[in-house]
DSSP file (Angstrom, degrees, kcal/mol; ACC not computed):
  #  RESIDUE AA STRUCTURE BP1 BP2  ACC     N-H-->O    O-->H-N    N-H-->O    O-->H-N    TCO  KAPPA ALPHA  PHI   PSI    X-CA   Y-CA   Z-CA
    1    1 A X              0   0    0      0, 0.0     2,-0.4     0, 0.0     3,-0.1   0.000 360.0 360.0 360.0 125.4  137.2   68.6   87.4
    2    2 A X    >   -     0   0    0      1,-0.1     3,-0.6     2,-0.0     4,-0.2  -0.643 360.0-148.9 -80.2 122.8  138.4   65.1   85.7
    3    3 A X  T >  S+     0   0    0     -2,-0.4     3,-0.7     1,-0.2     4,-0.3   0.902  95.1  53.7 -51.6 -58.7  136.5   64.7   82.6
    4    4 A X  T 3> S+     0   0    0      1,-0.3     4,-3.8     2,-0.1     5,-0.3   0.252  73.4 101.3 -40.0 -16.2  136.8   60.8   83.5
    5    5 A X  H <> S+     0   0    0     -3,-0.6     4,-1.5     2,-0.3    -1,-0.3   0.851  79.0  44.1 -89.8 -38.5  135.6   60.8   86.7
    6    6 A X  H <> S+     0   0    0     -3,-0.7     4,-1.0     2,-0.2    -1,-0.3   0.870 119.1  48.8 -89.9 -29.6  131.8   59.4   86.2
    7    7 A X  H >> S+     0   0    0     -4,-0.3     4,-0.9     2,-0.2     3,-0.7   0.943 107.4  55.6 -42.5 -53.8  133.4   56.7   83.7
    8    8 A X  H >X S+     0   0    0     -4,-3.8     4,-1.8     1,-0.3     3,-1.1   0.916 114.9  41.1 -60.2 -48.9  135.9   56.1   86.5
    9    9 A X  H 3X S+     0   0    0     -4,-1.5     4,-0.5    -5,-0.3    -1,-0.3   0.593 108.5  54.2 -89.1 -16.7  132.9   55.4   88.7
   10   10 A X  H << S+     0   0    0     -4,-1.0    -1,-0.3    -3,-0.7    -2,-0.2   0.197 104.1  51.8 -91.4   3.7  130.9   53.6   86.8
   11   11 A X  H <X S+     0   0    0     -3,-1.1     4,-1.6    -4,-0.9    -2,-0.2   0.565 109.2  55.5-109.0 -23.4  133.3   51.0   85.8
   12   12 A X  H  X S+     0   0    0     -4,-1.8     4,-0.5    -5,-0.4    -2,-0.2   0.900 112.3  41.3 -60.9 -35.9  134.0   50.6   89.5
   13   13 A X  H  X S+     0   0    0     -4,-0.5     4,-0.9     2,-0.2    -1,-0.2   0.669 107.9  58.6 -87.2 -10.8  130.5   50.0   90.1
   14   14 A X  H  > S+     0   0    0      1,-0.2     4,-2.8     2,-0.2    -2,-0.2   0.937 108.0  54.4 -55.1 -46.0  130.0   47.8   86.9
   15   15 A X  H  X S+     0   0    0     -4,-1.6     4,-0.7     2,-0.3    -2,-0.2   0.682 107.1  46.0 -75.5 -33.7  132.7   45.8   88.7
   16   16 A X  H  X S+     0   0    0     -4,-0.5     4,-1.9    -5,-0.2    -1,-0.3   0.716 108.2  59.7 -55.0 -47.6  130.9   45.4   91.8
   17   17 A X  H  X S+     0   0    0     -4,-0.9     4,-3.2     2,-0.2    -2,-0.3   0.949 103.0  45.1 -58.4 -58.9  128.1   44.6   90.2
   18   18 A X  H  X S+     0   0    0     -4,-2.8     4,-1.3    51,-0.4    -1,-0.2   0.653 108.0  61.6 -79.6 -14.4  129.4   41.9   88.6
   19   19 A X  H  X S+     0   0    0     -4,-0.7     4,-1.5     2,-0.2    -1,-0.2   0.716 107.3  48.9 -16.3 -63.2  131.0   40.8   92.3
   20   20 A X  H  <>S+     0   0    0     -4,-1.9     5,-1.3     2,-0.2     4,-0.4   0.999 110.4  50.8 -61.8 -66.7  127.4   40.7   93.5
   21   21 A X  H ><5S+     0   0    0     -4,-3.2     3,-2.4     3,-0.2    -2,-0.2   0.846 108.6  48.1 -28.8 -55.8  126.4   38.6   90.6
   22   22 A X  H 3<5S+     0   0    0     -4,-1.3     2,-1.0     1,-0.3    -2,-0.2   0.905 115.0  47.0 -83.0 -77.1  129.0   36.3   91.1
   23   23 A X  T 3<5S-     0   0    0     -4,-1.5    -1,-0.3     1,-0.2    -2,-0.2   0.329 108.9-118.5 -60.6   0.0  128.0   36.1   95.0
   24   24 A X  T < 5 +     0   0    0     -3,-2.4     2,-1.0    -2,-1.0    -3,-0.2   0.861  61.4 153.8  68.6  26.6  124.1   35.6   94.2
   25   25 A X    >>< +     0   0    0     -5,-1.3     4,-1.5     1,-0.2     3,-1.4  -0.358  15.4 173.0-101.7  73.9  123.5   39.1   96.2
   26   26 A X  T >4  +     0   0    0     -2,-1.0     3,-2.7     1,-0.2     5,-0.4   0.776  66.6  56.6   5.1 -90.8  120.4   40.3   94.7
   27   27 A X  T >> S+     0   0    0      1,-0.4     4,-2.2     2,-0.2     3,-1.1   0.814 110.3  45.7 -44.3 -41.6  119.8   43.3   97.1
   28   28 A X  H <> S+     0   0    0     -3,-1.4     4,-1.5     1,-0.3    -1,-0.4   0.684 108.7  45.8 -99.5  -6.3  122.8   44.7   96.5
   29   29 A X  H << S+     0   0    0     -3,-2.7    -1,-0.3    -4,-1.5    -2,-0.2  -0.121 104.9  61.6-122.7  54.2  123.4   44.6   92.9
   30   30 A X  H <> S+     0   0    0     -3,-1.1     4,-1.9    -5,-0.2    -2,-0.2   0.154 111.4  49.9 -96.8 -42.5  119.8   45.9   92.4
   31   31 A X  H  X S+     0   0    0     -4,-2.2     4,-0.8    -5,-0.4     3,-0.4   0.967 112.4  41.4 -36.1 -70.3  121.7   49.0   94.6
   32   32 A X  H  X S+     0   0    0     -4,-1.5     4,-1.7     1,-0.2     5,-0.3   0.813 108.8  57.5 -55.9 -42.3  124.5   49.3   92.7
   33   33 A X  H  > S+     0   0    0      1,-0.2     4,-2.5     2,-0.2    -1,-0.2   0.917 108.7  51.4 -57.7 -33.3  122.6   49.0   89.3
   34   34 A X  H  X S+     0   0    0     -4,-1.9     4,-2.6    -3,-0.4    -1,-0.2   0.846 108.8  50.4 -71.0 -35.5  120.6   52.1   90.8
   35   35 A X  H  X S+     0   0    0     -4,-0.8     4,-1.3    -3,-0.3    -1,-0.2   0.900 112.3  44.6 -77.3 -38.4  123.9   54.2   91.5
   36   36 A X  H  X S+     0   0    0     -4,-1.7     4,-2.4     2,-0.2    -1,-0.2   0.667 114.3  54.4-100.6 -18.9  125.4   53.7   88.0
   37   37 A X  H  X S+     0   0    0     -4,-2.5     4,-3.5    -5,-0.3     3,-0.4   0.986 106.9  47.6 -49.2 -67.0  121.6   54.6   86.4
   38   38 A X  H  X S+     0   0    0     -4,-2.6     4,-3.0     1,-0.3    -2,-0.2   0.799 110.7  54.0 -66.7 -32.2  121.5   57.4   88.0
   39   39 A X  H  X S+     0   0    0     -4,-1.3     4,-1.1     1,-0.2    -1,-0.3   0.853 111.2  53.2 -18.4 -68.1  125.4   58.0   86.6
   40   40 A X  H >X S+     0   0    0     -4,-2.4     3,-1.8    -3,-0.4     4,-0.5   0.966 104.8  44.1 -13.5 -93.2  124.0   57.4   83.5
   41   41 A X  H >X S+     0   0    0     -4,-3.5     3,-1.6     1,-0.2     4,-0.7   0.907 112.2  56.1 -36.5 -46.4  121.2   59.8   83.4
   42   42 A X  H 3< S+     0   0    0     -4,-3.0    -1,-0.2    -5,-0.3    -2,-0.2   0.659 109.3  52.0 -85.3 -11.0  123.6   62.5   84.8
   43   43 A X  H << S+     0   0    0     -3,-1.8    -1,-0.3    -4,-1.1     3,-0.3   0.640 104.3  48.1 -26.6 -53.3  125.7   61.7   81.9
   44   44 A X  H << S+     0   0    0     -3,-1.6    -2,-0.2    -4,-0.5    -3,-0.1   0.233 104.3  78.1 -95.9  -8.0  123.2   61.9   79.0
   45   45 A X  S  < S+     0   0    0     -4,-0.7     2,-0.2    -5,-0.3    -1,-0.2   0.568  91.1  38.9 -56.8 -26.8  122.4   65.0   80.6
   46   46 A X  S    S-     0   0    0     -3,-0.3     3,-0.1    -4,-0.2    -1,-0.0  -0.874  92.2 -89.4-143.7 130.9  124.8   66.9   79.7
   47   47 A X        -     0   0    0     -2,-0.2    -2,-0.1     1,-0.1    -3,-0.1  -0.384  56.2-100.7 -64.4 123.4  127.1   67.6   76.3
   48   48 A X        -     0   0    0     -4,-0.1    -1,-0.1     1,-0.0    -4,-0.0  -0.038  38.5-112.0 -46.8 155.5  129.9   65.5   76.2
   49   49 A X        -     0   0    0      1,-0.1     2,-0.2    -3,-0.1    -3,-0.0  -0.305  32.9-104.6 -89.2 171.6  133.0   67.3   77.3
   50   50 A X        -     0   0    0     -3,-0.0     2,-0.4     0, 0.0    -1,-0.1  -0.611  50.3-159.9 -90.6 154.4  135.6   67.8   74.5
   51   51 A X        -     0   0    0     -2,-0.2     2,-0.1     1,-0.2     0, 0.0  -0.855  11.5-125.8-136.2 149.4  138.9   64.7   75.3
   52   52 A X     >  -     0   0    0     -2,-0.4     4,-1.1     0, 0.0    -1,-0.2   0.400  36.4 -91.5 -50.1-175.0  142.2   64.5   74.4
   53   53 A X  H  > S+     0   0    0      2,-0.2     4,-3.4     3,-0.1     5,-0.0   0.755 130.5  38.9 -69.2 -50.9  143.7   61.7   72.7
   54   54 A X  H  > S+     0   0    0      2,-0.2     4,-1.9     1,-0.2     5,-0.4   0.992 112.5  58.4 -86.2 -55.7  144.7   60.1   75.7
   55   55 A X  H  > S+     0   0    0      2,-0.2     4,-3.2     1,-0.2     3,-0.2   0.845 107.7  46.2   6.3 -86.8  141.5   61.2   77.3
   56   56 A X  H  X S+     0   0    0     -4,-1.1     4,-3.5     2,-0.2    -1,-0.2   0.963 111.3  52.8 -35.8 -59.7  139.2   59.2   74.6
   57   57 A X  H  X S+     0   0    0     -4,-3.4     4,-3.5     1,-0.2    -2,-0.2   0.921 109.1  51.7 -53.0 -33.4  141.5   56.0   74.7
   58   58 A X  H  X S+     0   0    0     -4,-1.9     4,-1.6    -3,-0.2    -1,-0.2   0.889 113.5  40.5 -80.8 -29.5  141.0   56.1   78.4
   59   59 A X  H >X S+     0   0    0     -4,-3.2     4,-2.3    -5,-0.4     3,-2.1   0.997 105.2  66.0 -70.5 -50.0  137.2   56.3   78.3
   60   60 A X  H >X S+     0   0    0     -4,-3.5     4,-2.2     1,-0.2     3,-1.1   0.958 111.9  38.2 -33.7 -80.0  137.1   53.8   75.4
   61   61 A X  H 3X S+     0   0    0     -4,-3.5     4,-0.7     1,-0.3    -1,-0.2   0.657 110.3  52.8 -84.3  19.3  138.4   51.3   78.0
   62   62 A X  H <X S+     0   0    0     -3,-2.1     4,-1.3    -4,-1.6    -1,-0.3   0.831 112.2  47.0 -85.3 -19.5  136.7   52.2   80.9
   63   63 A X  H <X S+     0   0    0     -4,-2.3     4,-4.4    -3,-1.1    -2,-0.2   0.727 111.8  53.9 -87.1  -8.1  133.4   51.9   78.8
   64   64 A X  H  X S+     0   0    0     -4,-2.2     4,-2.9    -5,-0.4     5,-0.4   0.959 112.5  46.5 -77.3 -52.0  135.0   48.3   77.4
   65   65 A X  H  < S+     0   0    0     -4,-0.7     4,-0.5    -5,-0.4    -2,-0.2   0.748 107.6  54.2 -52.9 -27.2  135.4   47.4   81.3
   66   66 A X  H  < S+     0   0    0     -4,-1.3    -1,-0.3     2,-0.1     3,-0.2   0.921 111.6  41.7 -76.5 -39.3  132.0   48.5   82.0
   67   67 A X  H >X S+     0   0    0     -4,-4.4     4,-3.0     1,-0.2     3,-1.4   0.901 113.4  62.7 -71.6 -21.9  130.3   46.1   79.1
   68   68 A X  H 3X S+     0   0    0     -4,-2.9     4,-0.6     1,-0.3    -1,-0.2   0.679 111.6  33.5 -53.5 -30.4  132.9   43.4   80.5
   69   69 A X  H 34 S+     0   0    0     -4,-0.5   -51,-0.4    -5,-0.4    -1,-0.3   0.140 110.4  57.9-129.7  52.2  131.4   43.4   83.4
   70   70 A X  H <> S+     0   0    0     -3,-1.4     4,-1.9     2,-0.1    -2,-0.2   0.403 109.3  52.1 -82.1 -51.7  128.0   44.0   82.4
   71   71 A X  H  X S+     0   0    0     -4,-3.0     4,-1.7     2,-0.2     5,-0.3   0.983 106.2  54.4 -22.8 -77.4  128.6   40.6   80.3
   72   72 A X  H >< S+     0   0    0     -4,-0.6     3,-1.8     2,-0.2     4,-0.3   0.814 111.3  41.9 -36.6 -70.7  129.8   39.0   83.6
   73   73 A X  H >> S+     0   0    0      1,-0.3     3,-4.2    -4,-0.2     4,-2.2   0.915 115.2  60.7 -57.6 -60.4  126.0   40.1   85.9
   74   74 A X  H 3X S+     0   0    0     -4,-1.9     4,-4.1     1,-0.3    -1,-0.3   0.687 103.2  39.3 -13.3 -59.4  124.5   38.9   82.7
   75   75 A X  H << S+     0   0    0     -3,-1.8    -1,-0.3    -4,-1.7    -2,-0.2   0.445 125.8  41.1 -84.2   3.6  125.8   35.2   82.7
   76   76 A X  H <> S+     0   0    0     -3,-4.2     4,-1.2    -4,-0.3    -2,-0.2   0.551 119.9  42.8-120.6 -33.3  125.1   35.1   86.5
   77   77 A X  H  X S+     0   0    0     -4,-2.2     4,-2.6     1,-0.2     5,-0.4   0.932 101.9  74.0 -78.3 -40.3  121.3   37.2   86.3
   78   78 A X  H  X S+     0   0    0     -4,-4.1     4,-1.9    -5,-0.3     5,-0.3   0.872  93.3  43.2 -42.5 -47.8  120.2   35.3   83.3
   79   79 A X  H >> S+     0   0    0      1,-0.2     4,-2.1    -5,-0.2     3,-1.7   0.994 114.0  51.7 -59.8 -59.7  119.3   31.9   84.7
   80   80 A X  H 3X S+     0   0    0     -4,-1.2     4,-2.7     1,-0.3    -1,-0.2   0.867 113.2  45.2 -33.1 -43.5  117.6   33.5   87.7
   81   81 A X  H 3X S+     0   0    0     -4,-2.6     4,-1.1     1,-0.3    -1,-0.3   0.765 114.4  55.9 -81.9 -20.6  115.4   35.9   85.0
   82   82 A X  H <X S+     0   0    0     -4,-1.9     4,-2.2    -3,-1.7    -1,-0.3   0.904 108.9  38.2 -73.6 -40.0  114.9   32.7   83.3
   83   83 A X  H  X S+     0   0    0     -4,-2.1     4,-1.6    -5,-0.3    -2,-0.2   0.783 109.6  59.4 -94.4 -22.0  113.5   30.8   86.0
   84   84 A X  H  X S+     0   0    0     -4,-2.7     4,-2.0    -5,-0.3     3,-0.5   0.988 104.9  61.8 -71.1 -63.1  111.2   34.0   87.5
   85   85 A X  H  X S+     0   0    0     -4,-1.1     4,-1.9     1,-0.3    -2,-0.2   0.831 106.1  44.1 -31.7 -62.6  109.6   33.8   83.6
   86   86 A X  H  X S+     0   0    0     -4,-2.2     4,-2.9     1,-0.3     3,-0.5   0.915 112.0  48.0 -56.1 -47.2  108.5   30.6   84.2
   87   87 A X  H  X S+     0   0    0     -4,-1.6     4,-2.9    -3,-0.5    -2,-0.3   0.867 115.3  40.7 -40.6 -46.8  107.4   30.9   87.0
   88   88 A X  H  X S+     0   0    0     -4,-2.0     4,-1.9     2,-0.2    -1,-0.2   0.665 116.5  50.5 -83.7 -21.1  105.5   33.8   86.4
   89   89 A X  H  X S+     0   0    0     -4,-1.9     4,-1.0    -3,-0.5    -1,-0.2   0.979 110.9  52.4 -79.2 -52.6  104.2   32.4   82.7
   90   90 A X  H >X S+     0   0    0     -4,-2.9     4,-1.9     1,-0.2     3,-1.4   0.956 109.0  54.2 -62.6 -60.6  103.2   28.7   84.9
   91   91 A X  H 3X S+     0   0    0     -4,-2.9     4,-1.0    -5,-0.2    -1,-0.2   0.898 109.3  45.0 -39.5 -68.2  101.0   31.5   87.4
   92   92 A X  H 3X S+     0   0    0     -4,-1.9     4,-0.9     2,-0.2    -1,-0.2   0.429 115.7  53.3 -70.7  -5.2   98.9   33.2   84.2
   93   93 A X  H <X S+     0   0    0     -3,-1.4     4,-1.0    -4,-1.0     5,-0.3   0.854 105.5  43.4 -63.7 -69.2   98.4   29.8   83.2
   94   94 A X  H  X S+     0   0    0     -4,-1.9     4,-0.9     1,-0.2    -2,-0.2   0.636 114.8  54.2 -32.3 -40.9   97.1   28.7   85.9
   95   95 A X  H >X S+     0   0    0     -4,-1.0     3,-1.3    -5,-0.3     4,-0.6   0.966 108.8  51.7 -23.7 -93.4   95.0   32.1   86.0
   96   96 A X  H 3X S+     0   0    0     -4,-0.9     4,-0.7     1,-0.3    -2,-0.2   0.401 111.5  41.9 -47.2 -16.9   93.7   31.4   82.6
   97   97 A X  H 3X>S+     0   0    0     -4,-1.0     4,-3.0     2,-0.2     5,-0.6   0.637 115.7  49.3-114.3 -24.6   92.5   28.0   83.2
   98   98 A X  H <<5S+     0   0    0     -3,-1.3    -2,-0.3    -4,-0.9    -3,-0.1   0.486 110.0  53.0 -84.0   7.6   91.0   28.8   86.7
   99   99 A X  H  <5S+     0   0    0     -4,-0.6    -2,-0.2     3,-0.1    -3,-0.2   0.861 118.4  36.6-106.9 -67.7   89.4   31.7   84.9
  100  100 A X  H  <5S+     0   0    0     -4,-0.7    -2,-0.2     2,-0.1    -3,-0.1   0.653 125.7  38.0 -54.2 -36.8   87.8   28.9   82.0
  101  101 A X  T  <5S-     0   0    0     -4,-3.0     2,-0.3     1,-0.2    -3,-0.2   0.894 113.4-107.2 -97.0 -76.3   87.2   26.3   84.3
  102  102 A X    > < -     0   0    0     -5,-0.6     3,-2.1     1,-0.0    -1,-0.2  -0.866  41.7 -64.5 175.5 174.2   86.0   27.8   87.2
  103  103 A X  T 3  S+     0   0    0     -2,-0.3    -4,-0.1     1,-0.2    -5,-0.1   0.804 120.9  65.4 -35.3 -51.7   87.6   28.4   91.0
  104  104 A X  T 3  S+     0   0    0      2,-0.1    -1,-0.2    -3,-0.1     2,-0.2   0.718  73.0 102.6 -47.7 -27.5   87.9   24.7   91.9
  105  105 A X    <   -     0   0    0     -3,-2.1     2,-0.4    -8,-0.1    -8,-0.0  -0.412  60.0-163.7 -73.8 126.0   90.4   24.2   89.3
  106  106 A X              0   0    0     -2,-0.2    -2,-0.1     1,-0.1    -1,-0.0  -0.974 360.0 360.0-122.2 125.2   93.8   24.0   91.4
  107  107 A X              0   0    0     -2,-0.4   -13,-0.2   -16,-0.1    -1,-0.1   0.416 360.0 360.0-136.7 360.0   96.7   24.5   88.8
C-alpha cells in the first residue's frame, strides 16, 4: 500500500477544488470539499505510518499544495461568504425591528 496515497488524493482534490472556485461552481466544490473531509477523518483515524526521508519531503509538499490551493477556493469563496453575511445579518434586522414594531413594518 503507498503510504502517500490519501495525501496524493487529497491534493488532487484540493486542486479541483480550487478549479471550481475559480469557475464559480458551488455544487461541486461543496462535493469535492465532502470527498477530501471524509479523507481527512480517515486520516486522523489512524496512527500515522512511519516515512522515509524521501517519503516525509513528499508529503510535506503535497500538504504545501493542498494549503496552496486551499488559499486559491479561499480568495474566490470569501466574497460570496461575505455577501451571504450580509444578507443574512440585513434578514435578523429586519426580524428584530418587525418583532419591536410590529408586523406592518416592511424592512
Amino acid at each position: 500500500m503507498d503510504l502517500l496515497r490519501p495525501y496524493e488524493e487529497m491534493s488532487a482534490l484540493a486542486a479541483a477544488m480550487a478549479e471550481a472556485a475559480r469557475g464559480e461552481r458551488w455544487d461541486e466544490l461543496a462535493r469535492l470539499e465532502a470527498r477530501v473531509a471524509g479523507l481527512r477523518d480517515a486520516l486522523a483515524s489512524v496512527p500515522p505510518p512511519a516515512l522515509d526521508a524521501a517519503q516525509r519531503t513528499r508529503k510535506a509538499n503535497l500538504i504545501r499544495l493542498i494549503l496552496d490551493n486551499d488559499a486559491e477556493v479561499r480568495r474566490h469563496t470569501a466574497p460570496w461568504m461575505e455577501h451571504v453575511r450580509a444578507f443574512l445579518a440585513a434578514g435578523a434586522r429586519g426580524r428584530d425591528l418587525r418583532r419591536a414594531y410590529g408586523p406592518g413594518l416592511r424592512g
